[in-house]
DRENRO-279230 format. One record per residue: chain; y, z, x of N, C-alpha, C in turn; residue number from 1; residue in three letters. Coordinates in pm, whole numbers. Each point is the difference from the previous one (the first is absolute). Layout:
BEGIN
REC   unit     n.py     n.pz     n.px    ca.py    ca.pz    ca.px     c.py     c.pz     c.px   pos   code
REC      A        Y        Z        X        Y        Z        X        Y        Z        X   NUM    ALA
...
//
This chain:
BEGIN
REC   unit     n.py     n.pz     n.px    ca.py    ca.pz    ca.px     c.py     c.pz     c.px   pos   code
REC      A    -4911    -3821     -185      107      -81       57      -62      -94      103     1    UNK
REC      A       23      -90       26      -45     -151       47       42       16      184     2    UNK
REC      A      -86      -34       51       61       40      149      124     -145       40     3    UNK
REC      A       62       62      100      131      -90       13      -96     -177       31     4    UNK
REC      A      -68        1       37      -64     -146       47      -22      -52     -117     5    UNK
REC      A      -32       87     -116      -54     -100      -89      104      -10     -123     6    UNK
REC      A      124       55       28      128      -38      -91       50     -106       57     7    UNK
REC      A       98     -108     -111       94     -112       81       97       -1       48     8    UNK
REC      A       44      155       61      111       19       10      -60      107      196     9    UNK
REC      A        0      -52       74      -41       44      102       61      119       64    10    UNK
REC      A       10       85       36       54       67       95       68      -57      183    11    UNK
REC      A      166       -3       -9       46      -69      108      -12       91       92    12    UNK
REC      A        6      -20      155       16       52       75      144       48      -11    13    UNK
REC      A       37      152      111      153       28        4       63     -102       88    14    UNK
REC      A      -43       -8       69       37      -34      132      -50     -213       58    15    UNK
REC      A       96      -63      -15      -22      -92       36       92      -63      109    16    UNK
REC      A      -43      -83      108       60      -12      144       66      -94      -21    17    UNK
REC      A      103      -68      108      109     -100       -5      -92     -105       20    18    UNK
REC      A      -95       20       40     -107     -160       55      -60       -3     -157    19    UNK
REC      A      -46       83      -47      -54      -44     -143      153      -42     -109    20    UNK
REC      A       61       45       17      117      -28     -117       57     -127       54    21    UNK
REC      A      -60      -63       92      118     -129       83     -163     -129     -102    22    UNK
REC      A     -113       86       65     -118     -116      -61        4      -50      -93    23    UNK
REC      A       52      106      -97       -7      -39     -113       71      -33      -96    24    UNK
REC      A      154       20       43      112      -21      -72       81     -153       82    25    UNK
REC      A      -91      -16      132      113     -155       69      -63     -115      -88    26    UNK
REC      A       70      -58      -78      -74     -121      -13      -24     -117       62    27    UNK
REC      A      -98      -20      -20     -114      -78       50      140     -165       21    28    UNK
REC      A      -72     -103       70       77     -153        6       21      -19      -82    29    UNK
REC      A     -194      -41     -109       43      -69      -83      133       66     -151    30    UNK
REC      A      -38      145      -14      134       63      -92      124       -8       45    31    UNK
REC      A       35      -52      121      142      -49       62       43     -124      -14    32    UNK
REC      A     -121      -50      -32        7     -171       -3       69      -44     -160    33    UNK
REC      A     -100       87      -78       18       15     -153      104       93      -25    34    UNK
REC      A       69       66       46      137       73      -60      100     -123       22    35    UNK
REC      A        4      -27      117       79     -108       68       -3     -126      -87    36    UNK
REC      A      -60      -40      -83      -58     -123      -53      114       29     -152    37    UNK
REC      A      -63      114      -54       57       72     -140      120       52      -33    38    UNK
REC      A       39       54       99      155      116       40       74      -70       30    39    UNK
REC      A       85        5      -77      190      -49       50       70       79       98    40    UNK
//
C-alpha cells in the first residue's frame, strides 16, 4: 500500500482554524470584481 504522500488523494487535517477557513474561502478583489461583472 502506497504511503499517504504518494497517493492523490492527501490526508486532511481534523482540525482547521477560523483564520485559515477566512484565507481561503474570502475572495480575493479581483473574484469580486468578476462576479460583479457576470451576476445579475
Amino acid at each position: 500500500m502506497p504511503a499517504v504522500q504518494d497517493t492523490a488523494y492527501p490526508r486532511l487535517r481534523s482540525t482547521i482554524t477560523p483564520a485559515e477557513l477566512e484565507t481561503v474561502y474570502t475572495p480575493a478583489p479581483a473574484e469580486l470584481a468578476f462576479a460583479d461583472q457576470v451576476a445579475r
